[in-house]
C-alpha positions in Angstrom: -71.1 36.0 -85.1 -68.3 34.5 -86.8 -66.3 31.4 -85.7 -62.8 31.3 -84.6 -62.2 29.0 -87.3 -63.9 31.2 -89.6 -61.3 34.3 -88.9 -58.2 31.9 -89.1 -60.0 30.1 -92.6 -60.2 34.2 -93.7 -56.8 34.9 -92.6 -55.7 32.9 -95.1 -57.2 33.1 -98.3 -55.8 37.0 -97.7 -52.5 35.4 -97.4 -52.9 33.3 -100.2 -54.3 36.5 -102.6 -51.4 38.3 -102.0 -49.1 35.1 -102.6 -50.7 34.8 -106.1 -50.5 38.6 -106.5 -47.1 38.6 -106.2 -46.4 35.4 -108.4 -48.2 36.8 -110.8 -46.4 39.9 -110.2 -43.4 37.9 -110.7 -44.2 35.8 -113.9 -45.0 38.8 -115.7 -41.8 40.6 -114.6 -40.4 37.5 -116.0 -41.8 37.1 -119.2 -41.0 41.1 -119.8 -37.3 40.6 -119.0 -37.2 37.5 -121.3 -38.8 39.5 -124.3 -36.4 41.8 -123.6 -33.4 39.4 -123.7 -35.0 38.1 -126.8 -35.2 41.4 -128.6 -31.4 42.0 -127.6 -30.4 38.7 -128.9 -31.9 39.5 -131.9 -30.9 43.0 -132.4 -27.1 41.5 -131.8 -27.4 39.0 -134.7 -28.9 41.9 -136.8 -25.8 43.9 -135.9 -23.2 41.2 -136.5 -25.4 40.4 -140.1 -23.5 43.8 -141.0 -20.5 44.5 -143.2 -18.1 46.0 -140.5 -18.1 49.8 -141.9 -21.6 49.7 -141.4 -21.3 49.5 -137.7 -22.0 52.4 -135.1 -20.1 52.9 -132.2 -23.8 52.2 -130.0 -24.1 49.1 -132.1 -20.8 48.0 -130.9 -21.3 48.8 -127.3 -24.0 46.6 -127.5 -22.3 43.7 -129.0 -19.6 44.2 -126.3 -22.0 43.7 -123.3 -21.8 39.6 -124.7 -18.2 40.4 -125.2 -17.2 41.0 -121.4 -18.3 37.6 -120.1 -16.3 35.7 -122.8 -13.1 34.0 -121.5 -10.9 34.8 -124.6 -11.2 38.0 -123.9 -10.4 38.5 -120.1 -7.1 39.6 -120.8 -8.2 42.6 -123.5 -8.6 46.3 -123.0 -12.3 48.0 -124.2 -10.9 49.2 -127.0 -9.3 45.6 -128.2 -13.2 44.6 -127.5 -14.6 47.1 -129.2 -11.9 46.2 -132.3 -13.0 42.3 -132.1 -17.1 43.5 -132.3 -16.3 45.6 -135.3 -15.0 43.0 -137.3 -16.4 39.5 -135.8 -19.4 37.6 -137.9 -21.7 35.5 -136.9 -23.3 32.0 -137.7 -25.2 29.3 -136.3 -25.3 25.3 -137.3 -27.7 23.1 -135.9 -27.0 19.4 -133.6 -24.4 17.3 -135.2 -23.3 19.7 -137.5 -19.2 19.3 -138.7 -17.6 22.5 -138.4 -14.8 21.6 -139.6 -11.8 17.9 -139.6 -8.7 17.2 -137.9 -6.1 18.3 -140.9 -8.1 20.8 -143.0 -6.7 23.9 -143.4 -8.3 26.7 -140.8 -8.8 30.4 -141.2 -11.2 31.3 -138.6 -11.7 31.5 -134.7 -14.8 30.9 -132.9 -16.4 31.6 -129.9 -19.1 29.7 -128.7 -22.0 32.0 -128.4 -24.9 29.5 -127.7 -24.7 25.6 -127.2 -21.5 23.3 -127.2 -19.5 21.2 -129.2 -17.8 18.2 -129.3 -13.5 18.6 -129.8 -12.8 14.8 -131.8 -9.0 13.3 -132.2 -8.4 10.5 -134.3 -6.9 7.3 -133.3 -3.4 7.1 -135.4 -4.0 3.3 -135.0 -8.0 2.6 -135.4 -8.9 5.9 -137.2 -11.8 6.3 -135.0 -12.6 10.2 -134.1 -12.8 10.0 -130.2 -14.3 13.1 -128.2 -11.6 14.5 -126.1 -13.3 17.8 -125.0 -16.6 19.4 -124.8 -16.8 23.2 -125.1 -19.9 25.3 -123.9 -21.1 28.9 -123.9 -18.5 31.4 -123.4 -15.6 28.8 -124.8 -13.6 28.9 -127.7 -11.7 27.2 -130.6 -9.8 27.3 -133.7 -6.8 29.5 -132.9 -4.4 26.7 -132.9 -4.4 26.6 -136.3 -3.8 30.1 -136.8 -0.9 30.1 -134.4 0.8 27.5 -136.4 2.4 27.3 -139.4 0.7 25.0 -142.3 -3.1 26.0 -140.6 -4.0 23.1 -140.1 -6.5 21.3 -138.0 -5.4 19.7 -134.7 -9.1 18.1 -133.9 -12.5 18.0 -135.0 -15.3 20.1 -133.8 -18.9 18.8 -134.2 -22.0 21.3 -132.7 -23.5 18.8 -129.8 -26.8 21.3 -129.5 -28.2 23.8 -131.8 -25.0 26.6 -131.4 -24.4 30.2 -132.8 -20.9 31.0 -132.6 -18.8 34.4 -133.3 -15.9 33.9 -135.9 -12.9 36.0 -136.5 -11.0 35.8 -139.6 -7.1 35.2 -139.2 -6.1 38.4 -140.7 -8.4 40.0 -138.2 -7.2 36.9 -135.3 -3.4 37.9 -135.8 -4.1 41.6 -135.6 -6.0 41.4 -132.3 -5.5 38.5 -130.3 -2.7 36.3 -131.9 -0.2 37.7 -129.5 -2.9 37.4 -126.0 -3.7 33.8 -127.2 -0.2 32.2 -127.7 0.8 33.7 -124.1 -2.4 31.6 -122.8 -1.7 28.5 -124.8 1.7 28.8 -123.5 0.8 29.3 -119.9 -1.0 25.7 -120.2 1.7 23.7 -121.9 4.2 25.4 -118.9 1.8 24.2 -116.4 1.3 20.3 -118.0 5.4 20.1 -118.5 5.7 20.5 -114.7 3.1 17.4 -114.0 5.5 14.3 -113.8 2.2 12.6 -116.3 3.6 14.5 -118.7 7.4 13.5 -118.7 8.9 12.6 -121.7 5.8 13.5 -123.6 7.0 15.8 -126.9 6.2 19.4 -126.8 4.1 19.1 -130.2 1.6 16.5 -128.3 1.3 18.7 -125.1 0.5 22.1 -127.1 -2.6 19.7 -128.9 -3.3 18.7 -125.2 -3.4 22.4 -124.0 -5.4 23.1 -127.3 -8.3 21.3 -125.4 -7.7 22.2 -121.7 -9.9 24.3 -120.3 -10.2 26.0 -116.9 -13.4 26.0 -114.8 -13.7 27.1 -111.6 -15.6 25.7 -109.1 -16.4 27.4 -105.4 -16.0 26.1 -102.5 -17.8 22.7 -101.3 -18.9 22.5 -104.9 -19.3 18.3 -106.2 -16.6 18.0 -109.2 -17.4 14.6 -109.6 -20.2 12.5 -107.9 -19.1 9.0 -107.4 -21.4 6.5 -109.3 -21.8 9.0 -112.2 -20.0 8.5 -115.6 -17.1 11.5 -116.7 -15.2 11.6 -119.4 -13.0 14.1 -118.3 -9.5 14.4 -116.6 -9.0 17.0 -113.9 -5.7 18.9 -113.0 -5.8 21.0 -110.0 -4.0 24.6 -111.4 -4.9 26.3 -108.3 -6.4 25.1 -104.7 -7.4 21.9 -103.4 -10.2 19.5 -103.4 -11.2 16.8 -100.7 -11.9 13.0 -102.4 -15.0 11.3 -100.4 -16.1 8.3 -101.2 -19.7 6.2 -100.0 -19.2 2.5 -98.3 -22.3 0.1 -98.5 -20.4 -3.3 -97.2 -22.2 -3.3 -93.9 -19.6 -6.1 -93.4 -17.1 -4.2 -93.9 -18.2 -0.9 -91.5 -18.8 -3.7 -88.6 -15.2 -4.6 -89.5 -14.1 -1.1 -88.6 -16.1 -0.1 -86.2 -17.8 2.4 -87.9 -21.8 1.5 -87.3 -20.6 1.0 -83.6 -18.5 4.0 -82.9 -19.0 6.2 -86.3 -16.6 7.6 -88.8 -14.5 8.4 -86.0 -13.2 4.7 -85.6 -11.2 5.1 -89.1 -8.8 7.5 -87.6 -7.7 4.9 -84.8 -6.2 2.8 -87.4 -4.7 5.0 -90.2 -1.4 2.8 -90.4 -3.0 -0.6 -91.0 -1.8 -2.1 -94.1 -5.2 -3.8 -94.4 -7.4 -3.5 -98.0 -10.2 -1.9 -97.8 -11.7 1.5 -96.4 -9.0 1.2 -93.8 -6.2 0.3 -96.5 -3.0 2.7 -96.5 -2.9 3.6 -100.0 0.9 1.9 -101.4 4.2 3.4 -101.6 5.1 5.5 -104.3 6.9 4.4 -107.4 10.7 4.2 -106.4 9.9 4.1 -102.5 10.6 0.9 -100.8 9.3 0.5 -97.0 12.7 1.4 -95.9 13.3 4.1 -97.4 12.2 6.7 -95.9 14.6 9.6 -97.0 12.6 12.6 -99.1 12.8 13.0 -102.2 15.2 16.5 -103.3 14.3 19.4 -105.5 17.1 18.1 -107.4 15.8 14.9 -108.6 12.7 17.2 -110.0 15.3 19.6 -112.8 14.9 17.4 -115.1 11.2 18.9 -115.9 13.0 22.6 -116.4 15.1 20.3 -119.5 18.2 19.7 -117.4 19.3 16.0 -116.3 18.1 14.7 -113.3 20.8 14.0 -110.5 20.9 10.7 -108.6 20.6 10.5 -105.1 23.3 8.3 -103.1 21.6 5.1 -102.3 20.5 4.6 -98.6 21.2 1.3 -96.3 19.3 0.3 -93.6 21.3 2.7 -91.0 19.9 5.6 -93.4 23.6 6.7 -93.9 25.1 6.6 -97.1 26.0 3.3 -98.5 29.0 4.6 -100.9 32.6 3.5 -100.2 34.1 6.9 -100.7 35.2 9.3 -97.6 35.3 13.1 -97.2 36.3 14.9 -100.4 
């Protein structure tokens, strides 16, 4: 007669058969879809190995599958896509491969199909190339260039992995997406002119800037940055908001405020102590004294739209007007 233990023990190994049927199940579903993907991949680089004429209109609803999840192209209609995957080529350069140097003369756009690269600007005083940008799958590069006259170079762009890339040629660049990729380069400089970093900053060094800004979205809770870790990158917030938290091991200093007694809570009894430290109130902005506690105007902000910047009557310690003058 068989054990309870013995019906339980048997229960199990049933459970466990069907577990490995089904991860077996899976791993060869797997490996199908990835010899699949493989065979695609391939079949597109045989497709963009072409001479243009020689493409079908199948063979370039194939290549525009990889098109619609490119960011350059957000903006274009199917048959602008369809335009691009007639005449776009198609290389690849392994690691630490030069594509091409700040100042030589450029005649082709690229996409980043596979891998990422470094974006390098020389130091005017040093003449060391320092990476400013690093641009991934689905990024691109090289239209700056094309969109100004002379052609030439704003940065350097190094492969950081073994890439493939899609190129345009400019004739092919101005005919399609010149027009869609000046409005986007535009859209950026707008947005750094109106960032009081960038004041007095000449336009010619903010459209290199916007040359190597690039958007990423991130959902909601996502960790931007994770304090401790090394970045080299500079964040501007075009659209949302993101909460800064930051990790306190002076067990001195959580005594101190009352947090290992009465828990984070104990911070927001004290928010207007001057003291440094977690508790610290962070200091006044530039050109706000602790008595002055007038606003600042959307006037004092015109001069980022080109026009002068109007001063604002000084303020006494009354908060009234300090000027000698009466009613005009």
């Amino acid at each position: 007669m068989a054990t309870k233990g013995g019906g339980r023990l048997a229960g199990n190994m049933s459970k466990l058969k069907k577990a490995a049927k089904t991860i077996g199940a899976v791993a060869a579903a797997t490996q199908v879809w990835q010899r699949g993907s493989q065979a695609r991949a391939e079949m597109r680089r045989n497709i963009l190995s072409k001479p243009a004429a020689d493409r079908t209109d199948d063979e370039l609803l194939l290549l525009e599958e990889i098109m619609i999840r490119m960011k350059f192209v957000a903006q274009l209609s199917l048959s602008k896509r369809l335009d691009l995957c007639r005449v776009m080529g198609y290389v690849w350069h392994p690691a630490g491969t030069e594509i091409f140097r700040q100042g030589d003369v450029g005649s082709e756009f690229f996409v980043v199909l596979n891998g990422s690269v470094n974006v390098l600007i020389k130091d005017p005083v040093t003449g060391v190339d320092n990476v400013v940008a690093t641009l991934y799958s689905g990024d691109s590069f090289g239209e700056l260039a094309l969109l100004q006259e002379g052609n030439c170079r704003a940065a350097s762009i190094t492969t950081k992995d073994d890439s493939e890339f899609l190129t345009i040629g400019s004739d092919d660049y101005n005919g399609i997406l010149r027009s869609v990729n000046e409005k986007q380069i535009q859209d950026k400089v707008n947005f750094m002119r109106e960032l009081p970093l960038f004041k007095g900053i000449p336009y010619a060094v903010v459209q290199s800037i916007a040359y190597v800004l690039v958007l990423r979205d991130y959902p909601r809770n996502a960790c931007v940055v994770k304090q401790g870790s090394e970045t080299e990158d500079l964040f501007f917030i075009e659209s949302g908001n993101c909460k800064m938290v930051r990790e306190v091991e002076d067990e001195g200093l959580l005594r101190q405020t009352g947090v290992l007694s009465d828990g984070p809570a104990s911070l927001l009894h004290n928010t207007k102590s001057r003291s440094k430290g977690i508790n610290g109130v962070p200091p006044d902005p530039p050109g706000f004294g602790e008595g002055d506690t007038e606003m600042l105007s959307a006037a004092e902000f015109t001069h980022l739209d080109g026009s002068p910047p109007r001063d604002r009557p000084a303020t006494g310690a009354s908060g009234e007007s300090s000027g000698g003058g009466g009613e005009g």
